[in-house]
LUMNUMI-35218 format. One record per residue: x, y, z of N, C-alpha, C, O in turn. Coordinates in steps of 0.02 Angstrom, whole numbers, plus 50000, padded with zeros to 5 digits. Layout:
<atoms>
XYZXYZXYZXYZ
...
</atoms>
This chain:
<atoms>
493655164653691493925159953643493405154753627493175152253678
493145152353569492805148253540492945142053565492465139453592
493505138653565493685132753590493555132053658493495126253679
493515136853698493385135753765492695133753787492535131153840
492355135353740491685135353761491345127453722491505125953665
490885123153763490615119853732490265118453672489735121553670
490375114253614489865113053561489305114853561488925110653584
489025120653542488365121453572488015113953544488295109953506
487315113253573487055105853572486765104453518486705098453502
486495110153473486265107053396486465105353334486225104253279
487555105653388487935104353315488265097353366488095094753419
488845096253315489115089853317489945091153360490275087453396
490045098153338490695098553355490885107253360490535112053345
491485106953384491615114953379491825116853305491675122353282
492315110453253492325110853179491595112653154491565117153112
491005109453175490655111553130490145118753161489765121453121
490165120553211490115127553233490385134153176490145138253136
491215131353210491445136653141491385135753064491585140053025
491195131553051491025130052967490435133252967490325137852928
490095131653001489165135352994489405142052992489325145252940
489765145253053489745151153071490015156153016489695161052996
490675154352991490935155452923490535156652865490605160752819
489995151252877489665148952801489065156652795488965160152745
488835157052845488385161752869488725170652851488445175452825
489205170052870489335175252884489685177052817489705183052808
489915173952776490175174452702489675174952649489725177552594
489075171352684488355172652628488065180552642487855184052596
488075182252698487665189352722488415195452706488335201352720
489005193252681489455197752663489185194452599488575193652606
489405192052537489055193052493488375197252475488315202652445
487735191852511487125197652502487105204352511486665207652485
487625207752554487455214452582488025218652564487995224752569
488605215352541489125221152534489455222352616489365218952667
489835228152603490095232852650489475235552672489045236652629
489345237352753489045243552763489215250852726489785252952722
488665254352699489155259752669488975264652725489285269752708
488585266552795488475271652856488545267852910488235262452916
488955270352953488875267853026489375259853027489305255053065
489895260852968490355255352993490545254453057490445259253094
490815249553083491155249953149491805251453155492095253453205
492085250253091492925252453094493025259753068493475263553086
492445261353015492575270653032492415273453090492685278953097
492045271553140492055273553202492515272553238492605276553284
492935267253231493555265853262494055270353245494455273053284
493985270953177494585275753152494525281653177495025284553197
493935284253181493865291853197494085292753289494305297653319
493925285653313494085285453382495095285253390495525287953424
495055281553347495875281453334496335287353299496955287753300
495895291453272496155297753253496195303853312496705306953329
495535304553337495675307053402496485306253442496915310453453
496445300053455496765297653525497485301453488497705306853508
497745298253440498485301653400498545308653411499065311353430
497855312353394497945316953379498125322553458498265328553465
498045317453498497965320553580498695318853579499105323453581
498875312953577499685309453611500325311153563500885309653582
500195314653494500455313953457500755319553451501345319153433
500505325553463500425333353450501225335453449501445339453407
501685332053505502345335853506502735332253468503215335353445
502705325453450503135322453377502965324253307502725320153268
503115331053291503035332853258503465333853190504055332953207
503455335353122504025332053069504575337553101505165336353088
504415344953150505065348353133505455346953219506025348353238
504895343653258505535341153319505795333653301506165331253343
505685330353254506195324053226506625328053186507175326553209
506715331853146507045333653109507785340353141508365341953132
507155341953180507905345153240508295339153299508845340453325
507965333853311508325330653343509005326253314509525324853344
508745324353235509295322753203509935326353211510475323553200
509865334253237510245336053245510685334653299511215337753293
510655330953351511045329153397510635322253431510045321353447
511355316753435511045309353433510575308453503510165303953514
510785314553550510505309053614509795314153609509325310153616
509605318453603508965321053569508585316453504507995317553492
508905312153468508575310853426508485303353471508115299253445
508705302253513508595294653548507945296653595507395293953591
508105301453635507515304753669506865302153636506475297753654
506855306753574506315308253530505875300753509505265299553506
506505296253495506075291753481505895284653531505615279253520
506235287753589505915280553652505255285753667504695283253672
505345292453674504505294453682503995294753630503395295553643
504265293853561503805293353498503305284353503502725282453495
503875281453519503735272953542503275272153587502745269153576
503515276253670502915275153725502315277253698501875273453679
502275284353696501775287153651501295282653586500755285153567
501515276953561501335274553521500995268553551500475266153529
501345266253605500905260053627500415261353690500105256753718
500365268253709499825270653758499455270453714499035265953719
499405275153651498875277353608498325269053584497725267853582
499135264153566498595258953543498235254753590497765250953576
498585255953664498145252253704497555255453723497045252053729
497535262453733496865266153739496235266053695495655267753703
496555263453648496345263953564495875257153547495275256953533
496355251553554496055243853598495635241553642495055239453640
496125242253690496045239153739495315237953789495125233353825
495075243353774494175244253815494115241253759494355235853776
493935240253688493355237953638493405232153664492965229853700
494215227453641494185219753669493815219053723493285215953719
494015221653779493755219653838493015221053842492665217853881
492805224753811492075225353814491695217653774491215213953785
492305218353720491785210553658491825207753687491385203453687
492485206953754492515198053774492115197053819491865191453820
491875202553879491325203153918490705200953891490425196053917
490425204253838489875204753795489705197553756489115196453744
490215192453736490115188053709490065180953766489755175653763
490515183853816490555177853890489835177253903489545171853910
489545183153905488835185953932488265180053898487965175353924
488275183053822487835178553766487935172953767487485168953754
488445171353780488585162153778488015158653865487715153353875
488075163553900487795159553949487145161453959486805157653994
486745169053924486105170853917485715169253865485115170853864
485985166053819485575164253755485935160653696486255164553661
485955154653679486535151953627486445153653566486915152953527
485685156953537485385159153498485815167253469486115169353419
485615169353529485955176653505486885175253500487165178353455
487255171553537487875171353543487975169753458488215174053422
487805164553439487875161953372487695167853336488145169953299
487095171453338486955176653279487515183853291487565188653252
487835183053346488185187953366488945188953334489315193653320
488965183153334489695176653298489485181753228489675187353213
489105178153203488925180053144489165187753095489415189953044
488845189353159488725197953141489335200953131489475204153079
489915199653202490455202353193490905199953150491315204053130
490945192253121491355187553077491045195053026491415199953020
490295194652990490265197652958490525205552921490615207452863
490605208752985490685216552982491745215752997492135220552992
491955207953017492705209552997493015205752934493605206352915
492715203352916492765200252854492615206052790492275210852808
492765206052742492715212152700492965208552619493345211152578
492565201052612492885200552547492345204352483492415205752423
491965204652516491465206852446491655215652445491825217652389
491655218752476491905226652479492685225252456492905228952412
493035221152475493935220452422493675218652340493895221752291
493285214152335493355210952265492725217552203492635218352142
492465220652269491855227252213492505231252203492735230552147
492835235052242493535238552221493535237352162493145239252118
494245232052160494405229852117494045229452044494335230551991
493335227752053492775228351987492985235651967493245236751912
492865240552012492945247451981493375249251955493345252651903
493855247651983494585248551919494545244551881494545247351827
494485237851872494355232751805493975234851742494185233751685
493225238651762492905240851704493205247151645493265248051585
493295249951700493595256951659494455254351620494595256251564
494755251551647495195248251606495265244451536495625245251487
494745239751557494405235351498494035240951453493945240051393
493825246751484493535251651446494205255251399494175256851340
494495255551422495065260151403495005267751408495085272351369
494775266851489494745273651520495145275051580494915274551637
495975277451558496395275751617496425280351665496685279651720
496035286951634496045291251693495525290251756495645291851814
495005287651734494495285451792494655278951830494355277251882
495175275151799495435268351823496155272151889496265269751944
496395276451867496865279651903496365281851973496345280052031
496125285051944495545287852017495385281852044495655281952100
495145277452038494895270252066495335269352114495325270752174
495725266752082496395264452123496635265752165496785261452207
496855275552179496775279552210496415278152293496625280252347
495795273852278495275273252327495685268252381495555267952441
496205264452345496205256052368496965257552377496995253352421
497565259652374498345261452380498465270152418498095275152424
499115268652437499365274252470499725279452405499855285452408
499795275852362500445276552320500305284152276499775287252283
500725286152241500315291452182500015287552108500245283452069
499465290752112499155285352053499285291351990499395288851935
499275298751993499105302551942499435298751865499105296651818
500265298651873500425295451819500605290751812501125289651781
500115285051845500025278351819500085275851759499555275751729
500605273451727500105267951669499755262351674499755259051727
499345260051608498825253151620499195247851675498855244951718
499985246951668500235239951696500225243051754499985239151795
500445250251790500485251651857499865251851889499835250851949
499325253051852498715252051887498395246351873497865246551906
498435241251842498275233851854498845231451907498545229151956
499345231151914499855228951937499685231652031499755227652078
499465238452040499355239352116498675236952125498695233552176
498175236952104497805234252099497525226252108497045224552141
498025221552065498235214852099498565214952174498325211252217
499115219452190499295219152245498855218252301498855214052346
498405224152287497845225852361497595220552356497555216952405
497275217952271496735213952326497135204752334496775200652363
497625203052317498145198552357498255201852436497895199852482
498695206352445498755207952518498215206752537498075200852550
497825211052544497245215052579496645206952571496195206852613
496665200752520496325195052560496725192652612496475188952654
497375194452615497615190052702497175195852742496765193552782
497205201452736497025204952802496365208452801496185211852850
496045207952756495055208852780494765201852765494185201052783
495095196452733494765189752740494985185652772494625184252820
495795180752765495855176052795496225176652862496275172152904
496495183052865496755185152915496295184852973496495182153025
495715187152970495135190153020494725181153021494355180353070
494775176052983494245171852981494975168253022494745164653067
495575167953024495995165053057495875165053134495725160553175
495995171253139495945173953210495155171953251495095171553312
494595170853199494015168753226494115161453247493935159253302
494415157753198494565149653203495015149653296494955146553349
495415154953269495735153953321495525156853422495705153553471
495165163053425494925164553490494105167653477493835170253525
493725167153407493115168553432493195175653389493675177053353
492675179353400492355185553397492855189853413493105193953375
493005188853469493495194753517494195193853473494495198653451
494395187153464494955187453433495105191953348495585194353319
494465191153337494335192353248494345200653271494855204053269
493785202553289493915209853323494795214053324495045218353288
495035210253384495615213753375496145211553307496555215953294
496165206253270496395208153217496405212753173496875215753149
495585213253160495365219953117495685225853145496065229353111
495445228053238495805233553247496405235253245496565240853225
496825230953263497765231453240497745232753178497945238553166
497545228753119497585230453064497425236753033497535238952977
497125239153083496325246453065497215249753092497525251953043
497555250253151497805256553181498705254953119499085259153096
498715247553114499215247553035499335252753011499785256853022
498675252652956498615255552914498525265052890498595268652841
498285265552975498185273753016498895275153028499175277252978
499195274753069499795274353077500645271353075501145272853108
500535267353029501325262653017501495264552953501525260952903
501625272252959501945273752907502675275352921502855277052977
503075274852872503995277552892504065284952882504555286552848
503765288852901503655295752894503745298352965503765294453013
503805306752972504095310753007503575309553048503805308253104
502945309453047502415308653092502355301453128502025301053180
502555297953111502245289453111503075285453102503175279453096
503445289453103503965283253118504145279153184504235273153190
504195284053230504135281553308503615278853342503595273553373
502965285053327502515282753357501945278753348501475277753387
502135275453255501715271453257502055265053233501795261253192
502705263953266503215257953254503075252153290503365247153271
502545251553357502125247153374501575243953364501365238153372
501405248353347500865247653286500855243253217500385239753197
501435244353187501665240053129501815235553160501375231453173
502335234753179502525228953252502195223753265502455218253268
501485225153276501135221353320500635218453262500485212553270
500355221553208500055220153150500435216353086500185214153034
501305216353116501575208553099501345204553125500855201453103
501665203353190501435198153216501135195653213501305189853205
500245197253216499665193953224499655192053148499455186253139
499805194953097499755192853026500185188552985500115187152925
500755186453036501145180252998500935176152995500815174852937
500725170953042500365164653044499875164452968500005161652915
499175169252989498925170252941499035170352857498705167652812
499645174652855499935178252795500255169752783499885165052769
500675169652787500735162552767500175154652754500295150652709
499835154152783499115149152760498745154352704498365151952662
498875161352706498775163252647498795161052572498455158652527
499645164252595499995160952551499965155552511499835155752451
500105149252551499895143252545498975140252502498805136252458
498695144052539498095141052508498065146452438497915143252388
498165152852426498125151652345498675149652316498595152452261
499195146752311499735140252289499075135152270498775135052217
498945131252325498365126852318497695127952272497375122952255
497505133752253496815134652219497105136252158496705136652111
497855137552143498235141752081498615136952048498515130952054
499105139652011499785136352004500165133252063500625136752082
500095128152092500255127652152501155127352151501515127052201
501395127652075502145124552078502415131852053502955132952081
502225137152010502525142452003502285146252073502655150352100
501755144852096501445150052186502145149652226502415154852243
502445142852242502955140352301503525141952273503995141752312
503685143852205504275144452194504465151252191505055152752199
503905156852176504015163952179503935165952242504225171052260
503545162552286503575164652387504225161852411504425165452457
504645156852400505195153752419505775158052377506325157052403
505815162152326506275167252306506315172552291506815175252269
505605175752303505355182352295505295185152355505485190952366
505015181252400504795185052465505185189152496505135195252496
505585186052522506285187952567506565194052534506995197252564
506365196052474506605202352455505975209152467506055215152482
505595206552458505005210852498505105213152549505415209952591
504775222152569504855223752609504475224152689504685226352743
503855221052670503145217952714503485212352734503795209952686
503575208352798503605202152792503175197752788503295191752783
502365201552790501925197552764501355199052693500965195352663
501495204252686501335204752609501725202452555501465200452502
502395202452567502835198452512502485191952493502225191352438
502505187352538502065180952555501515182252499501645182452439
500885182952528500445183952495500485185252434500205181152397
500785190252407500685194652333501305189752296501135188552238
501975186452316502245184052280501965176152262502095173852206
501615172352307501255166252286500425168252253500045165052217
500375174052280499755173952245499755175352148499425172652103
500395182152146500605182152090500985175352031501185175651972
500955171252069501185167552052500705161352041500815157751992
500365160452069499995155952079499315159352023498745157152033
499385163751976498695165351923499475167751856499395172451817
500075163951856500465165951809500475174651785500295177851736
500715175851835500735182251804501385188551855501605187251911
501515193151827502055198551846501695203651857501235205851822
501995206351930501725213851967502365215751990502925213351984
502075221552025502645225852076503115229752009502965230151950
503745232152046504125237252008503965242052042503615241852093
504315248952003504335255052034503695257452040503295257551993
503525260252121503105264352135503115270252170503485269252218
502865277152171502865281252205502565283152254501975284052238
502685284552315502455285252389502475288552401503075289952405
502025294352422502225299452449502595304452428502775308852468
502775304652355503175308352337503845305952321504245308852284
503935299952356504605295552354504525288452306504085284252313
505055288252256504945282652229505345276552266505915277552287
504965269052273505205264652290505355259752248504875256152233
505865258352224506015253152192505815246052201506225241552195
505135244852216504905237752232505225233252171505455235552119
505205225352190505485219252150504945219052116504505223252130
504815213952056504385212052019504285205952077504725203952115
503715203952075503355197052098503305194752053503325197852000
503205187052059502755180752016503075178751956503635180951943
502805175351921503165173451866502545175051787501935175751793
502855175251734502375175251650502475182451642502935185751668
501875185351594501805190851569501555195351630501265193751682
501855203351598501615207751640500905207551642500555206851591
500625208451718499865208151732499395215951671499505221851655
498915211151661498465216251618497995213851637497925208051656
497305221651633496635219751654496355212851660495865213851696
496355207251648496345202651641496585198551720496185196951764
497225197651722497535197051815496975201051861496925198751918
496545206751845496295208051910495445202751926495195200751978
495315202351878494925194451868495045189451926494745188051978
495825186551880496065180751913496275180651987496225175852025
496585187852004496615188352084496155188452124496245187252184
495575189752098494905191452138494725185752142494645183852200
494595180652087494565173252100494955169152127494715163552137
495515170252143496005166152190495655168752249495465164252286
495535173752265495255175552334494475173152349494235172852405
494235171852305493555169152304493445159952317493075156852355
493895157852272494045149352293494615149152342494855143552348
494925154352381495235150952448494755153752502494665149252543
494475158452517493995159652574493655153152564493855149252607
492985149152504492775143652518493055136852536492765132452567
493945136952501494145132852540494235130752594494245124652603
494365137552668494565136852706493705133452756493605131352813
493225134752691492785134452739492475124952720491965121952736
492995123252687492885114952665493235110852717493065105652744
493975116152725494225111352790494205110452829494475106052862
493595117252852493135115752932492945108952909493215104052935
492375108052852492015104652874492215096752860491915091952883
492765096552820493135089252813493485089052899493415083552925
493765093452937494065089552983493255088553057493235084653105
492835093053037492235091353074492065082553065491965078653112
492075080952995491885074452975492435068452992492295062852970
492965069253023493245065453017493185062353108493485057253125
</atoms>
């Protein structure tokens, strides 16, 4: 944990530690992008695909679907789909943390030099606003082009959903979504969790979020056994998801942001993406969500936000709400450092 450890001596405070550290690590994600070889979370994933694919093998769609057939078989099925789900994520976890927190205890007392550049590195590689906001560019151009079939493919890259027969508003419209959600959880989500325990802490955000997104689906495969998983990638993302929230209100419409998160949300089916996407939609005047298809299944999502339906144009303004609240958060390091 960051707080535990002393000011190192060439700053003033632990506020202005994390402001530097932030500041650093948001300039070298800018300059550099995403890694595009040798990420650390596709290695995770592939490590996390494994492990499922070992623990997972007998919850399969046709033994849920025969257990429905009789209740105390289908109860069976899913207290072992559950255990099964939280072995996998602790195996999945549990050594990386414990290795960062070893690894960073280590640097703090062998070198303050490397600990700080180390800070750095990992803030950097869990933070992901410049790889969210290039997305987004790629579907923006071809739109503005009035090329919806290559804007469909884009999109494709960045949602679960079916993009084939998208129109322009369904693919601007998911498109705002991701990159609203997805700044609580590859930006302020992960810079939260740094404020809050360090490296190690930012780490396991990303990875919960990483095994989320792998497994917390409501499907025959992933309903049981990856219901801890979702579970637990609430949790850590409410706090967050809400100062989300809140700070683009603050960089936006701050009076249409609070009034579409205070009557939109609660109808959402994320309890922390509602948050996000309904103040964020709200907070650049504009309408998303509606019907989408999943999997083959259509979901009747709510509209978010308030004004005109979002057009190429909204994916601009969302990318810039996400651009002036990451620097904000990194103003109020340094205003409460100064005080």
């Amino acid at each position: 944990m960051l707080w535990a450890y002393s000011p190192p001596a060439l700053f003033d405070s632990v506020s202005v530690t994390l402001a530097l550290l932030l500041v650093a690590s948001l300039l070298l994600d800018a300059w550099f992008g995403e890694v595009r070889r040798f990420h650390p979370l596709i290695g995770f994933g592939h490590w996390a695909s494994w492990i499922e694919k070992q623990l997972n093998r007998s919850v399969s769609s046709q033994a849920v679907r025969a257990s429905e057939k009789r209740c105390s078989r289908m109860a069976n099925t899913r207290s072992r789909g559950i255990l099964l789900g939280v072995c996998a994520w602790c195996l999945a976890i549990l050594p990386i943390l414990l290795v960062t927190y070893w690894l960073f205890d280590w640097l703090y007392h062998a070198s303050l030099y490397l600990w700080l550049a180390a800070n750095v590195i990992v803030l950097y590689f869990t933070v992901g606003k410049t790889s969210l906001l290039q997305h987004a560019q790629w579907i923006y151009r071809p739109l503005v082009a009035g090329d919806l079939c290559a804007a469909r493919e884009k999109v494709g890259w960045i949602v679960s959903r079916d993009t084939s027969v998208m129109d322009q508003y369904q693919v601007t419209s998911a498109t705002v979504e991701s990159v609203l959600e997805n700044g609580n959880d590859a930006v302020f989500g992960a810079m939260f969790w740094f404020i809050i325990g360090g490296a190690p802490a930012a780490v396991l955000f990303r990875l919960v979020n990483t095994l989320d997104a792998m497994w917390g689906y409501k499907n025959d495969r992933y309903c049981h056994f990856g219901y801890s998983a979702a579970k637990l990638d609430d949790a850590m993302g409410w706090l967050p998801a809400r100062l989300t929230g809140l700070t683009y209100a603050l960089v936006g419409n701050t009076k249409n942001a609070l009034h579409c998160w205070r009557t939109q949300a609660h109808l959402c089916a994320s309890p922390n993406g509602g948050v996000v996407m309904t103040s964020g939609a709200g907070a650049i005047n504009t309408t998303i969500g509606g019907p989408a298809i999943y999997h083959g299944v259509q979901h009747d999502k709510i509209f978010m936000g308030q004004g005109e339906k979002a057009t190429a144009a909204a994916i601009a303004l969302a990318c810039g709400l996400v651009e002036r609240s990451a620097w904000l958060w990194v103003a109020v390091l340094v205003i409460i450092a100064a005080l």
